[in-house]
DOKOL-63297 format. One record per residue (C-alpha): x, y, z; residue number from 1. Coordinates in steps of 0.001 Angstrom, whole numbers. Layout:
BEGIN
{atom {X, Y, Z}, NUM}
...
# end
This chain:
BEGIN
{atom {0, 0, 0}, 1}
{atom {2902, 2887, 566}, 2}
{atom {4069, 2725, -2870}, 3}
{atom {1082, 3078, -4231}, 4}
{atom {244, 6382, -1577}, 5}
{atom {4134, 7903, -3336}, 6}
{atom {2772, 7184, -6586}, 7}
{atom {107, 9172, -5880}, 8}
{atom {1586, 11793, -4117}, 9}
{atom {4292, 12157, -7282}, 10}
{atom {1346, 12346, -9485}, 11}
{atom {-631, 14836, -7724}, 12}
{atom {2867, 17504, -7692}, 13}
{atom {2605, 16744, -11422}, 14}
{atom {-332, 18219, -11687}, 15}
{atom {-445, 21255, -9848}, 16}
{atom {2772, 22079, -11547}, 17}
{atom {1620, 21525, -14793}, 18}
{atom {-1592, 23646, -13401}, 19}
{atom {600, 26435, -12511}, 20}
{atom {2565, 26892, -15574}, 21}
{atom {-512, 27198, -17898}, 22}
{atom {-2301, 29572, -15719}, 23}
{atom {1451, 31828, -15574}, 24}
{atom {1564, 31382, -19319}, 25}
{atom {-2227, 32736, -19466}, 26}
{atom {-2015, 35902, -17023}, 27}
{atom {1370, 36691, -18853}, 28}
{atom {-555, 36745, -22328}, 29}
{atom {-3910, 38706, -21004}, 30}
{atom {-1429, 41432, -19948}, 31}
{atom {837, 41941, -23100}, 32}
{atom {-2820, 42121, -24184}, 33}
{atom {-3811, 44738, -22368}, 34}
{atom {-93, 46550, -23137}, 35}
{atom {-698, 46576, -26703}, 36}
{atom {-4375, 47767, -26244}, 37}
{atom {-2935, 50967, -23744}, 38}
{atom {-241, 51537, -26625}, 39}
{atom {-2526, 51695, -29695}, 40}
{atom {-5247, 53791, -27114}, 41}
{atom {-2643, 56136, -26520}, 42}
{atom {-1104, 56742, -30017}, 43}
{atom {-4716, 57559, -30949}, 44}
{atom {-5299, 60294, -28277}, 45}
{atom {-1475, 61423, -29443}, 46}
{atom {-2924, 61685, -32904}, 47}
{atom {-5978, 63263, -32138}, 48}
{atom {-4408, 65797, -29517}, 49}
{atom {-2956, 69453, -30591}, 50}
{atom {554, 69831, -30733}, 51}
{atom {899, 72534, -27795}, 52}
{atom {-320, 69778, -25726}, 53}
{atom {2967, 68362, -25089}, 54}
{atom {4106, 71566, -23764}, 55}
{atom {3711, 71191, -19668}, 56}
{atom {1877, 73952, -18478}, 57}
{atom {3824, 76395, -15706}, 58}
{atom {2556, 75760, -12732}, 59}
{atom {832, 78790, -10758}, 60}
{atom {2806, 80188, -7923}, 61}
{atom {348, 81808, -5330}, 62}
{atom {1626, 83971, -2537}, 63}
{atom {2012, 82961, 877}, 64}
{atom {-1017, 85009, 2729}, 65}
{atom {113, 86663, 6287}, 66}
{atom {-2805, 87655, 8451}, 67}
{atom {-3654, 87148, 11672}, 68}
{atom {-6840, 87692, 13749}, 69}
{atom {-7517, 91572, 14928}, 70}
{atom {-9765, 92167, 17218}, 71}
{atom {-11255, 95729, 16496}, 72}
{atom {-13150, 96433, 19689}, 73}
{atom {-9806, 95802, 21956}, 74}
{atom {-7114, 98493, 21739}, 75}
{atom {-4220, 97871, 24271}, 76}
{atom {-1011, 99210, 24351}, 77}
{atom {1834, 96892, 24693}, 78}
{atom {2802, 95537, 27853}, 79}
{atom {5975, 97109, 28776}, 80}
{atom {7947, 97623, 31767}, 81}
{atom {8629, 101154, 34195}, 82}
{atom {12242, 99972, 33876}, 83}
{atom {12681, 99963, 30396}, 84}
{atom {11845, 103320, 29658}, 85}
{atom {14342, 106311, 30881}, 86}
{atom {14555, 109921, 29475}, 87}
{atom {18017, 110995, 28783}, 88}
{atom {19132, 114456, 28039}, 89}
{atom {18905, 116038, 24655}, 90}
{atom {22443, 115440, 22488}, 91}
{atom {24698, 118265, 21353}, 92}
{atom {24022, 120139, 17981}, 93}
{atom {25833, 118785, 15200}, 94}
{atom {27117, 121997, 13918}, 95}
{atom {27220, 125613, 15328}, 96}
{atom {24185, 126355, 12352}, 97}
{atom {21924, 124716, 14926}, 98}
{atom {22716, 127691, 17212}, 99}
{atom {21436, 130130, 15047}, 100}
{atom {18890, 132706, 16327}, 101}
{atom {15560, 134171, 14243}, 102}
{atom {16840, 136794, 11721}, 103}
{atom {16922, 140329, 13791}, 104}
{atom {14098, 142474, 12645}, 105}
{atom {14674, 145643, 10527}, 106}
{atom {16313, 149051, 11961}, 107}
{atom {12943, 150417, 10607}, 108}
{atom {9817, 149288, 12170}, 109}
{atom {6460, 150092, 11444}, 110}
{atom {3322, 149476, 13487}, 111}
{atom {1189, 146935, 13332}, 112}
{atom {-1996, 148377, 12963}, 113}
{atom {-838, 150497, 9590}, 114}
{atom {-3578, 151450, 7081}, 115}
{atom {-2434, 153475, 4646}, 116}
{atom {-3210, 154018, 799}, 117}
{atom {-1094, 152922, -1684}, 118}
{atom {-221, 155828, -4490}, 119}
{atom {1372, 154596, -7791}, 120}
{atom {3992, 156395, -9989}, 121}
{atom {4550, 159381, -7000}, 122}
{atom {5725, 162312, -8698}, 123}
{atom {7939, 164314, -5911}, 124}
{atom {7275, 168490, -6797}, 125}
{atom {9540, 168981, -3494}, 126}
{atom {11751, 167315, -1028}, 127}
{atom {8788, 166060, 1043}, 128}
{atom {5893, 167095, -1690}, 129}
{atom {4306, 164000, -3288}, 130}
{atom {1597, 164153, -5641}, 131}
{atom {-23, 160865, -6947}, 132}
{atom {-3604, 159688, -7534}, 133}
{atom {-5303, 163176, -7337}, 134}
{atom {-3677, 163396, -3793}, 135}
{atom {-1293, 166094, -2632}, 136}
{atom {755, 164939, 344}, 137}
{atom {3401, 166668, 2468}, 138}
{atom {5113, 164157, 4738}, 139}
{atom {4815, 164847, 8541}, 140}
{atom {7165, 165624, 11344}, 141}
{atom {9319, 167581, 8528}, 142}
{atom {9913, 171089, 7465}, 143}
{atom {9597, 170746, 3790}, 144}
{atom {12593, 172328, 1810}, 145}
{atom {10655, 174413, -955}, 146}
{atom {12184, 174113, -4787}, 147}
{atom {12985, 177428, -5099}, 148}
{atom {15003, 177645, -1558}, 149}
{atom {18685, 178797, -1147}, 150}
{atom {21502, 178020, 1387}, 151}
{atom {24762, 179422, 1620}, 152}
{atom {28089, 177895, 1515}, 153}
{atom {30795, 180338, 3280}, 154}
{atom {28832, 182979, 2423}, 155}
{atom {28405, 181685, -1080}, 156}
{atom {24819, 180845, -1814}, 157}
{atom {23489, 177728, -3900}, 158}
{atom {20185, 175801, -4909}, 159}
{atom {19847, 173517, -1953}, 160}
{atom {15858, 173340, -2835}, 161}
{atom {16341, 172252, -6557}, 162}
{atom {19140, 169890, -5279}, 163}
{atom {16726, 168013, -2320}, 164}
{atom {14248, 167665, -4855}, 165}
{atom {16514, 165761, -6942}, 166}
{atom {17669, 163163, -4762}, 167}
{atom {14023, 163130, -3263}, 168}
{atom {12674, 161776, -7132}, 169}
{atom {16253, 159362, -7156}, 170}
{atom {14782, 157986, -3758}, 171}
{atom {11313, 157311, -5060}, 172}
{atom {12388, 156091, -8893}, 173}
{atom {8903, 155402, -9426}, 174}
{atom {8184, 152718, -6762}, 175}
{atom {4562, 153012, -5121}, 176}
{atom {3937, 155074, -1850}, 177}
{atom {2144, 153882, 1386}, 178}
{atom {459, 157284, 2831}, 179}
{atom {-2193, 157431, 5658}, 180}
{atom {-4304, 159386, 3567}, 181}
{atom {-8103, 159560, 4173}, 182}
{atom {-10433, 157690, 1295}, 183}
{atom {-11255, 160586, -1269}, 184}
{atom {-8252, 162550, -2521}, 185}
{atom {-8635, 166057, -4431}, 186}
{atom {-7484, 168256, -1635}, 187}
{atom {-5537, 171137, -1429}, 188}
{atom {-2474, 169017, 503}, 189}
{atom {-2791, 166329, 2947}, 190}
{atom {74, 165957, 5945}, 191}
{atom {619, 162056, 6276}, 192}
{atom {3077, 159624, 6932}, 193}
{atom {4094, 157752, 4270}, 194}
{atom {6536, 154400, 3472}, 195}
{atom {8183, 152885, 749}, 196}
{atom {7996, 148974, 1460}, 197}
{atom {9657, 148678, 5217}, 198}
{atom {11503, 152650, 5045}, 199}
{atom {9584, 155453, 6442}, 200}
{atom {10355, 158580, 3689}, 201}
{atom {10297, 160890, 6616}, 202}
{atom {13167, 159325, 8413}, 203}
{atom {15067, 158812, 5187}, 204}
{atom {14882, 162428, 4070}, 205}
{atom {15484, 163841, 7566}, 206}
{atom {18982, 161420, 8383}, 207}
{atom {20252, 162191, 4789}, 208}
{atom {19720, 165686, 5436}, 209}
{atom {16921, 166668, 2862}, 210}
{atom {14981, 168133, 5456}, 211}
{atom {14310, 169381, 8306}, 212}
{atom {13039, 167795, 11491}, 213}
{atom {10305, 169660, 13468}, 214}
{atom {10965, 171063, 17221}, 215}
{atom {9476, 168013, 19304}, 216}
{atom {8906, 165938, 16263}, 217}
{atom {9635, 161690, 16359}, 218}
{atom {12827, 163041, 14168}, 219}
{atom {14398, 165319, 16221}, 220}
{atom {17505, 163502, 16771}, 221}
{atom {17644, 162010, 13432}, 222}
{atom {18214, 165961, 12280}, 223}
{atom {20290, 166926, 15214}, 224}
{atom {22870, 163913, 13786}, 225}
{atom {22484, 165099, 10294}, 226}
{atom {23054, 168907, 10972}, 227}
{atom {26376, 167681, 12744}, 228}
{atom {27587, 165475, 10308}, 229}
{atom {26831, 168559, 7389}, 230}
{atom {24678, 165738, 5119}, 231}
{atom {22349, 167184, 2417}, 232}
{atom {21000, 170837, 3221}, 233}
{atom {23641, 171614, 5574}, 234}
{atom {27069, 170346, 4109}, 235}
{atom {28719, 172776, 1816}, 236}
{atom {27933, 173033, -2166}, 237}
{atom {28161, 170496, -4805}, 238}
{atom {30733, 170737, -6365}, 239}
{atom {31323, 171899, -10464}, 240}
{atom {34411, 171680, -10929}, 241}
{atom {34011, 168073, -12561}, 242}
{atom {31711, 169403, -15610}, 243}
{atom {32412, 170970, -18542}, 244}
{atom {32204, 174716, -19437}, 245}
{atom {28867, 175867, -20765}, 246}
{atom {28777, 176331, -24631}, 247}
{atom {29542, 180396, -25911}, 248}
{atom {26382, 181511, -26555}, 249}
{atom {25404, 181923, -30817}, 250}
{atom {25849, 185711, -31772}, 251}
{atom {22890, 187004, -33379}, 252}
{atom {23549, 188332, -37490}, 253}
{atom {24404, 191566, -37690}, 254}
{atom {23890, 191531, -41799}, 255}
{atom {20287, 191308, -43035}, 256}
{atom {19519, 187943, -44847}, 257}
{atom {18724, 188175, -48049}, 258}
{atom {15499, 187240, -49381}, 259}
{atom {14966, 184144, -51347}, 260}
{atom {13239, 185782, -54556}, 261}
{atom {14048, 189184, -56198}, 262}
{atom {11529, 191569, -55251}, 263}
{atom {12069, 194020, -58734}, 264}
{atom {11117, 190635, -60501}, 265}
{atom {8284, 190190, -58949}, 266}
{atom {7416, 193909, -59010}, 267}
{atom {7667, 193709, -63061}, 268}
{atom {4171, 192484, -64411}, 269}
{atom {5173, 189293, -66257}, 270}
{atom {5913, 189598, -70050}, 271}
{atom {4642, 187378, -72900}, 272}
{atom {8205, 184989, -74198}, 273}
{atom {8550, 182910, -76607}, 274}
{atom {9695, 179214, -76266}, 275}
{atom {12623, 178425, -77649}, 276}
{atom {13472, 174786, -78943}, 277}
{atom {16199, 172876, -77641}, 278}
{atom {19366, 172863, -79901}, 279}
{atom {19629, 168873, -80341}, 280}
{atom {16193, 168551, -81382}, 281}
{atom {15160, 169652, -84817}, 282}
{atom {13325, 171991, -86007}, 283}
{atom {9230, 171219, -86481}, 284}
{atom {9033, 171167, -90217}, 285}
{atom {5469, 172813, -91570}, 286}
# end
């Protein structure tokens, strides 16, 4: 009985051997099947695709988002310490710039509460006389020095008026006039302070010696200086001696001109001439 049990047992390994091979040999065929079926699947979708579709497409970056939660109802200030905070003194300037003061304000104040009238293209008649926009105005706190007004030099007298006047117009050059005039103009002559930009006219024609100050007046000591120092008015004569002699003057004709037609021809009544042909042209033939 146990050979016939190996027998058996031999025959049995046979089998399932053999039964393994063919079903290895079977799977191995259904999937070079299915390889050649993916193959010819796929070189029809190649066909049929466009050719930008092997191009890979770039791939979209998106940027990293920061946020965090705020609260907009609490508002607290950051928790810091007593110790950490310590106020030190202030450091030096870098430079002595830093130092500087305001800018000093002019010699020549005026007030602050200054109305006055502006007057275009003043025309200055005397040295203290301006006349502009139908207003005649004599500046105030000042003796005017009149056009026609002499001083004396050693005895030696010359135009001081004509002169003041001059370097009252070469003061002015045209430049517009700030007087404290009242609203309507027309009258006879106005006394008024007056201004060009930030110089009072008054204080400029009484230090340079164009006038003089009245007794009590706010230039009083402004003339007093002026008078010593011999400026304008009271310094001696300007000087000629730079300019050249005045032209001779024309001696009239003593010899009667002669008249540009002859009287005793014109006195003649005119007689009846002949014309006479010119030589180089022939004679008319009748």
């Amino acid at each position: 009985m146990r050979p016939l049990h190996a027998a058996a047992a031999v025959l049995t390994i046979l089998v399932t051997g053999a039964a393994i091979v063919a079903g290895g040999r079977a799977v191995q065929h259904d999937e070079s099947v299915r390889v050649a079926a993916r193959a010819q699947a796929g070189m029809a979708a190649q066909s049929e695709a466009p050719a930008t579709s092997a191009i890979p497409r770039p791939k979209m970056v998106r940027p990293e988002v920061h946020s965090r939660a705020i609260d907009p109802e609490v508002i607290a200030p950051p928790q810091l310490q007593s110790e950490e905070l310590e106020r030190v003194e202030p450091r030096a300037p870098l430079s002595e710039l830093a130092l500087a003061g305001p800018p000093k304000p002019p010699k020549t104040k005026m007030p602050d509460d200054w109305n006055g009238t502006k007057l275009f293209q003043p025309v200055a008649s005397a040295a203290g006389v301006i006349e502009a926009k139908g207003y005649s105005v004599a500046i105030s706190g000042i003796d005017i020095v009149r056009q026609d007004e002499t001083c004396t030099d050693g005895g030696k007298p010359w135009t001081c008026g004509t002169r003041a006047r001059t370097a009252f117009r070469a003061f002015l050059r045209g430049r517009a006039v700030v007087c404290t005039v009242p609203p309507e103009g027309g009258r006879d002559l106005v006394a008024a302070e007056c201004r060009v930009g930030n110089q009072d006219v008054g204080q400029w024609l009484i230090e340079n010696g164009w006038a003089r100050a009245t007794k009590n007046g706010p230039y009083a000591e402004a003339g007093d200086k002026a008078r010593t120092a011999r400026k304008g008015i009271f310094g001696p004569a300007p000087s000629l001696s730079g300019l050249p002699p005045a032209p001779a003057p024309v001696a009239a004709a003593s010899q009667p001109t002669q008249p540009i037609l002859d009287p005793s021809a014109t006195a003649t009544p005119p007689t009846e001439t002949t014309a006479t042909p010119p030589a180089d042209q022939p004679t008319p033939s009748e």
